[in-house]
C-alpha positions in Angstrom: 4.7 -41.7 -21.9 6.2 -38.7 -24.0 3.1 -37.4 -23.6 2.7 -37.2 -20.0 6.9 -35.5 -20.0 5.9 -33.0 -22.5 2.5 -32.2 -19.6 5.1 -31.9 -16.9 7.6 -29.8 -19.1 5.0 -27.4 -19.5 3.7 -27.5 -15.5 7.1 -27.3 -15.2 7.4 -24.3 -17.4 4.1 -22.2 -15.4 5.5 -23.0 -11.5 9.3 -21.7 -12.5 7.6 -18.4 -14.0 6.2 -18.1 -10.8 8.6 -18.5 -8.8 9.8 -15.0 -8.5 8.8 -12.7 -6.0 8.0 -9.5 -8.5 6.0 -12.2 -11.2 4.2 -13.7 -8.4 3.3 -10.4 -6.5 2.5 -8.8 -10.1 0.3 -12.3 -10.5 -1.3 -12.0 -7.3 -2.8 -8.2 -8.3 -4.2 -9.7 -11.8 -6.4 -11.5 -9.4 -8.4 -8.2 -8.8 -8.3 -6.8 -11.9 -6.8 -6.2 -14.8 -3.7 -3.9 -15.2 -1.7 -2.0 -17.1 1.9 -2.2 -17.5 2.7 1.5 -15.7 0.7 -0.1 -12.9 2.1 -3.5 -12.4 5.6 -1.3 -12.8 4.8 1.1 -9.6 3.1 -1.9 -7.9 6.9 -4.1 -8.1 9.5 -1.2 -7.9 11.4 -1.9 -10.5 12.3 -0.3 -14.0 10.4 -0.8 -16.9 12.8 -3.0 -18.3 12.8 -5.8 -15.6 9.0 -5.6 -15.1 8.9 -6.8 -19.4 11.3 -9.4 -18.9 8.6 -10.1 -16.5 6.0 -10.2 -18.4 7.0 -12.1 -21.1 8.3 -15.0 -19.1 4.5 -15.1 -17.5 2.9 -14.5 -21.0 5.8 -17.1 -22.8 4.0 -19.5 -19.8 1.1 -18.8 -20.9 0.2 -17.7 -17.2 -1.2 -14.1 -18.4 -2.4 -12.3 -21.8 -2.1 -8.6 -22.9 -4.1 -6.5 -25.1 -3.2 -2.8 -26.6 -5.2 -0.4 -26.0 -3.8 3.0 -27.6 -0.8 3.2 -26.0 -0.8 1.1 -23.2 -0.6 -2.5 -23.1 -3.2 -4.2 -20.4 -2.2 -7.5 -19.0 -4.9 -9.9 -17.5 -4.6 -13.3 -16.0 -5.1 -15.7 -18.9 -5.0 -19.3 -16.2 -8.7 -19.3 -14.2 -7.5 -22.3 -12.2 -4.4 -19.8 -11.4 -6.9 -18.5 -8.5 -7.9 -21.1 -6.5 -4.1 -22.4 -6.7 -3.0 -19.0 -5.4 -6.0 -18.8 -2.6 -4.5 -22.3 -1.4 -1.5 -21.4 -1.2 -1.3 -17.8 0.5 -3.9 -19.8 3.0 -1.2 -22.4 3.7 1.1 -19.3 4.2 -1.0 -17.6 6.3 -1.2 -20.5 8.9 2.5 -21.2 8.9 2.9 -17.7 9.7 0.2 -17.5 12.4 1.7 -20.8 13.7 5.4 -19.1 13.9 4.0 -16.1 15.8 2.2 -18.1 18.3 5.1 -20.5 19.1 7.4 -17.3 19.7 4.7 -15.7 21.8 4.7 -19.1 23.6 8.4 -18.5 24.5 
């Protein structure tokens, strides 16, 4: 049984690091490719301070990697079942959304 808390605790531990917005959208462009930190910066907005704080939460998750590559640090997704999670899930989106548009068009 401690076992099976300790496997939660750590699901636990991947679904709350993506559970915000800038992780998740910074996430969702690992998909493609792999990116450096100046890019993942421009791609969320914010300063380069927040987008580390970021970053280390997904890496602490385990949820991405990085590698240094003179002076700038690459960050790649490090979870391959992370894709067909994410693919689910903005499906699901999608419909709900598609769904909501139709029923106020219905109106």
């Amino acid at each position: 049984m401690l076992r099976n808390k300790q496997a939660i605790a750590e699901q636990a531990k991947i679904f709350k690091a993506l559970g915000h917005p800038s992780r998740l959208l910074m996430v969702d462009a690992l998909r493609e490719n792999e990116r450096c930190v100046c890019e993942l910066q421009a791609l969320v907005g914010d300063d380069m301070s927040s987008v580390s704080k970021h970053l280390s939460v997904l890496r602490e998750a385990g949820i991405v990697s990085s590698q240094k590559r003179g002076t700038n640090i690459y960050y790649q997704l490090a979870l391959p079942c992370l894709e067909t999670f994410l693919s689910c899930t903005s499906e699901i989106v999608k419909k709900r959304i598609l769904s909501q548009v139709e029923m106020l068009n219905n109106r």
